[in-house]
C-alpha positions as CSV (number, residue, x, y, z in Angstrom):
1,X,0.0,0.0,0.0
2,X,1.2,3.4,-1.1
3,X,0.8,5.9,2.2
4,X,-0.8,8.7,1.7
5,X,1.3,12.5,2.7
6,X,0.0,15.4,4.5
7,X,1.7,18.4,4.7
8,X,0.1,20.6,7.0
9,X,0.7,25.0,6.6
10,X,0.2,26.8,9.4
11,X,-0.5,30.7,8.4
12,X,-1.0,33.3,10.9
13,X,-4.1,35.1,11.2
14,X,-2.9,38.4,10.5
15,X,-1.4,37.2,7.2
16,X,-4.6,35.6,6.3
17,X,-6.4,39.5,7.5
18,X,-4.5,41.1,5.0
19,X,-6.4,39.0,1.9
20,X,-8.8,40.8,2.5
21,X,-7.5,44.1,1.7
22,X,-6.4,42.9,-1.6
23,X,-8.4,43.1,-4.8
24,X,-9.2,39.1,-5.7
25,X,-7.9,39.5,-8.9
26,X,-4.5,40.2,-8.0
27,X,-5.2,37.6,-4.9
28,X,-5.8,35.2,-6.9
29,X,-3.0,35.4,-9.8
30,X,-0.5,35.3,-6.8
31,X,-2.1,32.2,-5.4
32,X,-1.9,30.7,-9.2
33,X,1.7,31.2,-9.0
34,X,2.3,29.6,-5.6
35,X,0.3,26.7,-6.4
36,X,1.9,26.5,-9.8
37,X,5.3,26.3,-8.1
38,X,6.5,29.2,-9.8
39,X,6.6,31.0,-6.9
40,X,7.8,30.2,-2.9
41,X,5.6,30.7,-0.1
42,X,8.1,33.0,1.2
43,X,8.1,35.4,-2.3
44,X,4.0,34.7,-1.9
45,X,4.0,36.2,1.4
46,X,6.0,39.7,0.1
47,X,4.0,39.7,-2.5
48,X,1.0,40.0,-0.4
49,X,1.9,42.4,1.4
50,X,3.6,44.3,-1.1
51,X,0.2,44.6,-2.4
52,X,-1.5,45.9,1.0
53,X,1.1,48.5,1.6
54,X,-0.1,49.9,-2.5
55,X,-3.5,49.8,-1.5
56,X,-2.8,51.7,1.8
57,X,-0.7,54.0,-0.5
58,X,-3.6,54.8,-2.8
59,X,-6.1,55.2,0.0
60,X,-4.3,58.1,0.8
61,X,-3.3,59.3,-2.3
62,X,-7.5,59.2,-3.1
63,X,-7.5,61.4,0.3
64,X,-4.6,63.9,-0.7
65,X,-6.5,64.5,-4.3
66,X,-10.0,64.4,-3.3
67,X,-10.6,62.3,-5.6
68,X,-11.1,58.6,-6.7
69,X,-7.6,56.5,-7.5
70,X,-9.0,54.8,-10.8
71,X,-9.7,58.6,-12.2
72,X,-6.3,59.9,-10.8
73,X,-4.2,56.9,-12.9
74,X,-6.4,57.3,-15.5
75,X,-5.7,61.2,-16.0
76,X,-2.0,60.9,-15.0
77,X,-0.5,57.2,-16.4
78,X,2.9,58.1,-16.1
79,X,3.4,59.9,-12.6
80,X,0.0,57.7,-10.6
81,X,1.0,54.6,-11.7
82,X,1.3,51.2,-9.4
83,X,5.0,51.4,-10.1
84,X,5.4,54.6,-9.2
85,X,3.2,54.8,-6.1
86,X,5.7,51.5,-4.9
87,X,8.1,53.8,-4.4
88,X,5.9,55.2,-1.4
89,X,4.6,52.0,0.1
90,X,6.5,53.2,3.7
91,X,4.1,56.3,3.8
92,X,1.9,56.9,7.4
93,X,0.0,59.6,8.3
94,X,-0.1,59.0,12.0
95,X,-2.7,60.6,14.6
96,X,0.2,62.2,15.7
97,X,2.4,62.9,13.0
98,X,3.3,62.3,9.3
99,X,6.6,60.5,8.3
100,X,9.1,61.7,5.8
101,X,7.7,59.2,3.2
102,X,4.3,60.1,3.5
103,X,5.3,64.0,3.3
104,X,7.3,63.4,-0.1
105,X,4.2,61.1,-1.2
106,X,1.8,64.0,-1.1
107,X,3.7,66.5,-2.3
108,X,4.6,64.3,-5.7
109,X,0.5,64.0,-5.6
110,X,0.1,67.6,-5.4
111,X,2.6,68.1,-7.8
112,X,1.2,65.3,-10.4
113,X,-2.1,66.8,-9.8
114,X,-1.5,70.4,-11.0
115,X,-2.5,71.2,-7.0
116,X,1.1,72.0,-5.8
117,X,0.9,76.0,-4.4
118,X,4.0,78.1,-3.6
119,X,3.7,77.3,0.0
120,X,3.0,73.2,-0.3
121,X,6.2,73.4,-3.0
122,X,8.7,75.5,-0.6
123,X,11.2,73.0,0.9
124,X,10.7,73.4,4.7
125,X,14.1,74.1,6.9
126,X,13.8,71.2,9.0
127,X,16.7,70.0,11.0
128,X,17.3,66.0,11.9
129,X,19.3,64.4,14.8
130,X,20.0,62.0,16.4
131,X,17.2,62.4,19.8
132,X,17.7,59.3,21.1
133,X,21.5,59.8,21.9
134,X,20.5,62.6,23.6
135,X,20.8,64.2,27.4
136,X,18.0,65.3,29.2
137,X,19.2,68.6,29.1
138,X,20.1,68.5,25.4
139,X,16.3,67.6,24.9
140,X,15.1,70.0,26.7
141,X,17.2,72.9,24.9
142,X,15.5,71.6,21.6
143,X,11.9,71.9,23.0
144,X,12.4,75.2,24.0
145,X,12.3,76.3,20.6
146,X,9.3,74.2,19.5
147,X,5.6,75.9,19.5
148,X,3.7,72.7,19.2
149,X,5.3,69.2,20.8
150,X,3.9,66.2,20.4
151,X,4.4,63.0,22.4
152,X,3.7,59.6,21.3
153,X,3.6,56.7,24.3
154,X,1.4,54.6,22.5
155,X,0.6,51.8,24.6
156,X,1.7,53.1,27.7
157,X,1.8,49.6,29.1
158,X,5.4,49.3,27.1
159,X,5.7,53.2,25.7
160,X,7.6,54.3,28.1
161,X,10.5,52.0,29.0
162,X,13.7,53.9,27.4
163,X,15.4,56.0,29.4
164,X,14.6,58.4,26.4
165,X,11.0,58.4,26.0
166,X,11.1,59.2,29.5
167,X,13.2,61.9,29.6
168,X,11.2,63.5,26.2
169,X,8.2,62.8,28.4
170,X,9.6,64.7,31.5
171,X,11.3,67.4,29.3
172,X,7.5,68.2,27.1
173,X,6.2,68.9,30.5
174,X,8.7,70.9,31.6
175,X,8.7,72.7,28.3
176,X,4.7,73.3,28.8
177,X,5.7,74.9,32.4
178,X,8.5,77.3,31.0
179,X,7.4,78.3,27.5
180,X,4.2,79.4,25.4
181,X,4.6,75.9,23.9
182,X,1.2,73.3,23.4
183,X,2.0,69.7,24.1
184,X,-0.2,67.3,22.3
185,X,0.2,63.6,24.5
186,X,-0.7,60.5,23.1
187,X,-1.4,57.2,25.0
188,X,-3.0,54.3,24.2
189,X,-3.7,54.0,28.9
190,X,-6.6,56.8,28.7
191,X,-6.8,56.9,32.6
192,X,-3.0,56.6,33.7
193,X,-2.6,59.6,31.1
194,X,-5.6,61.4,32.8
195,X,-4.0,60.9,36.2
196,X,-0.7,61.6,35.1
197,X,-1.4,65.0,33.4
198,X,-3.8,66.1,36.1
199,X,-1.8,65.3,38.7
200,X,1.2,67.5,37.3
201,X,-0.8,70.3,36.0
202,X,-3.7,70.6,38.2
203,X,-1.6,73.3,41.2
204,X,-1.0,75.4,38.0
205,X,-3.9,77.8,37.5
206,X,-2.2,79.1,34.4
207,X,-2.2,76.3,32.7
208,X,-5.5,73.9,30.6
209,X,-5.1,70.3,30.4
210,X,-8.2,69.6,27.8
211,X,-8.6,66.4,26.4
212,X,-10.1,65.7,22.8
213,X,-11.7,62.6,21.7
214,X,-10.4,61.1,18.4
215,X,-10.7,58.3,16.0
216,X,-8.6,55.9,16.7
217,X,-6.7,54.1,13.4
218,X,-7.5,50.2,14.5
219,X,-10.4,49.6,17.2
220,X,-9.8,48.0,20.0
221,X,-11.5,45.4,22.7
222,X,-11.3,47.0,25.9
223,X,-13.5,45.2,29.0
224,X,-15.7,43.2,26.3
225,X,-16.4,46.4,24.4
226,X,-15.5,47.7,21.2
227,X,-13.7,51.3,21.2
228,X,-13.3,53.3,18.2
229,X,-12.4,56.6,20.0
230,X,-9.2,57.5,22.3
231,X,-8.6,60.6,24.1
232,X,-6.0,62.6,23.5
233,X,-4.4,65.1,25.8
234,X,-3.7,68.8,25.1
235,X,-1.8,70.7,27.6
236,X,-0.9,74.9,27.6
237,X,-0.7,78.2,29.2
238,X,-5.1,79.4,29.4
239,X,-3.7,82.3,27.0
240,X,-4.1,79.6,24.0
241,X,-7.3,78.4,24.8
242,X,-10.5,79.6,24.2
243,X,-13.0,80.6,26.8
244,X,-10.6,79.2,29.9
């Protein structure tokens, strides 16, 4: 008797997620190639997420353009194209900030669009370095000069373990105390971040600690419920803030 073999594939969920975001067509002719053996599982698995990145990527093209992808390629071929928009597929526009890549993919939009003004086209001075090298002190220096600072913790559960997220933490407080500067705090912990800013702020009559409640980018299951919204902490002198 000829024994039969089973091979058994494990794939994580979240792999199997991101099928979803990708059109069946293209789905499916990467599955053709797998199962046709012209392909690895490993180069499979790129390819898929190659191709959720893109569609990311032209979500927010759609939303930098007002309008609808299809019409955008089909008006501009040569700079809208699949190909070109790969070069972008690292693009985020967080809650709390946009990265480079996402800054460079709408401007080439705007620009691709006809929609590019003098003041989107002007390169902005900005000046890099290397923050997370750097003394409390040295931090704090920088943030004097900032009018807006935003702090990320994410998750505060693991957000703030470095020795540098805490001393940015520390030093955007500081900042707040010292300077006509607004910090914008981000946590995932909506009461620890309550307590915490409260409890630093709330001796300082001249200063608001107002928090607004915003979308968040993935729900999550909190206690059994669903939660779409997060609140997000802004903190300043009354002076910025109307009727307070």
């Amino acid at each position: 008797d000829v024994k039969k073999r089973e091979d058994k594939l494990e794939i994580p969920i979240n792999f199997l997620k991101l099928h979803l975001k990708v059109k069946s067509e293209e789905r499916e002719s990467v599955l053709d190639l797998l199962l046709g053996k012209r392909i690895t599982f490993a180069e499979y698995r790129i390819r898929i997420n190659k191709a959720t990145q893109l569609k990311n990527v032209k979500t927010q093209v759609e939303k930098i353009a007002g309008q609808e992808i299809s019409t955008l390629q089909a008006e501009h071929p040569e700079t809208l194209s699949d190909e070109v928009l790969s070069g972008f597929l690292h693009a985020k526009n967080q809650l709390a900030s946009q990265n480079p890549a996402y800054s460079r993919l709408a401007k080439h939009v705007r620009k691709a669009t006809g929609d590019e003004t003098p003041e989107a086209s002007e390169e902005k001075n900005v000046e890099f370095c290397p923050s997370d090298s750097m003394s409390l002190l040295d931090i704090s220096r920088k943030m004097e000069k900032f009018d807006v600072i935003v702090v990320n913790n994410g998750d505060s559960s693991t957000g703030m373990d470095s020795p540098y997220k805490k001393n940015c933490d520390f030093a955007s407080k500081e900042c707040v105390k010292t300077s006509s500067a607004i910090a914008v705090f981000v946590d995932g912990n909506e009461r620890e971040l309550r307590a915490e800013l409260f409890g630093c702020f709330e001796h300082m009559e001249s200063i608001s600690v107002e928090f607004v409640n915003v979308k968040r980018e993935h729900s999550i299951i909190e206690g059994g419920f669903k939660k779409d919204m997060m609140a997000v902490g802004v903190v300043g002198k009354k002076a910025h803030f109307a009727d307070k």
